[in-house]
Phi, psi and omega in degrees: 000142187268132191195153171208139187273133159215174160221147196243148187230133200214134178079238180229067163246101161285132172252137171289136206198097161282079176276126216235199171231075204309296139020307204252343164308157190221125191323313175297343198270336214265325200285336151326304180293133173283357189253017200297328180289004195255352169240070181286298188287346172337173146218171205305314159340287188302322163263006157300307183275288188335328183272336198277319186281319168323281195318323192281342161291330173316293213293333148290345177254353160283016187248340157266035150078011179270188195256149189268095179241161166257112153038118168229194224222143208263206185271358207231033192099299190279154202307130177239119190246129192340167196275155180103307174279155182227180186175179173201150219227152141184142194218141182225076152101211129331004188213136195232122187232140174189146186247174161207173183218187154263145202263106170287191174281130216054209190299115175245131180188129156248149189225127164243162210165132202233079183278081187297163198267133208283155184282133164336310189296289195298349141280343170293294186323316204271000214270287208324318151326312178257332193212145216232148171040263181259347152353301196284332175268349162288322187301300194306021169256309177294163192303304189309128135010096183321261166014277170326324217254329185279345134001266180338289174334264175349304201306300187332310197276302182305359180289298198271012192249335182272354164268311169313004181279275255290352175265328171296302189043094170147170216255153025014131208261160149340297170296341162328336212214121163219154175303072228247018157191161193200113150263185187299329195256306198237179166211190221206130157246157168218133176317144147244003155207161205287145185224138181015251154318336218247121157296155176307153163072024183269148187242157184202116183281123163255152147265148201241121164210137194258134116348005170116233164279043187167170205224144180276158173182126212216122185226132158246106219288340173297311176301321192223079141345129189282138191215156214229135155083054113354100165325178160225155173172000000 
């Protein structure tokens, strides 16, 4: 498969960055993966984006000092990474992104995500969905583009529900979470209701970088420790 590697750097994180050619993958290229029988049925696209987020993790996780393995995939999906390390995969389109780490002590965990920017129409529709109880009238105080800010959004609660699985284990909705602060870099998410370990009102700080057409969102749960009774502001 034809690809080319870079890297961005967002909070103190380097993310690995795949731009890959779906077109051009090949059955033999898949034969990397040790889990490779598990996309027999795939179609080419799905195994395309899949391979592509495997290599960017690889290169991530040899830049955290890891074993260079590739990923393999838990029952609900999601990415399962060598013993010691943690990490988060997300792909849009032609491009594949991932970060990693050494899994620190007690819960460790990173979550990214990559949200090219939704079009007006297709943020009205999708809001309803998306952004829960006082969420639509707080973004309407800030300055962004109504688009721009549910971009963000979206991006965000999928950043923090994919570092929060590996504790949670089970699937979560949107409404889990709302926004209750936003600077130039970071935003604030806060639990509205208890997810596994984590109590109602637990907060988690991201980071933020807008991207080409569309925006990055990076929650490092080492970095930004879950804290109870979050102001709004």
């Amino acid at each position: 498969m034809q690809t080319t590697l870079s890297t961005l750097v967002v909070g103190n994180r380097t993310l690995f960055c795949l731009r890959f050619a779906p077109e051009s993958v090949a059955e033999q290229d898949l034969l990397w993966l040790p889990h490779h029988h598990t996309l027999a049925i795939a179609v080419l696209s799905r195994k395309a984006e899949h391979l592509a987020g495997r290599i960017a993790a690889v290169h991530a996780l040899r830049h955290a000092k890891g074993p260079a393995i590739p990923p393999g995939t838990g029952a609900h999906r999601e990415p399962l990474w060598p013993q010691g390390f943690t990490g988060s995969i997300t792909h849009a389109g032609n491009l594949a992104l991932a970060v990693a780490k050494p899994s620190g002590v007690g819960f460790s965990s990173l979550g990214i995500d990559y949200q090219p920017f939704l079009g007006e129409n297709d943020a009205q529709k999708l809001a309803d969905g998306v952004l829960y109880g006082p969420e639509r009238a707080w973004l309407a105080t800030r300055s962004l583009p109504f688009y721009r800010a549910l971009s963000l959004v979206f991006s965000a609660k999928e950043s923090l529900f994919k570092a929060l699985f590996p504790a949670v284990q089970n699937w979560f909705g949107f409404e889990c979470a709302r926004i209750v602060a936003l600077t130039d870099e970071n935003l604030t998410l806060e639990l509205t209701c208890p997810l596994g370990p984590f109590p109602a009102r637990s907060s988690f700080t991201l980071r933020y970088r807008y991207f080409q057409d569309g925006v990055i969102t990076l929650v490092d749960i080492d970095d930004s420790p879950p804290a109870q009774n979050h102001a709004d502001r």
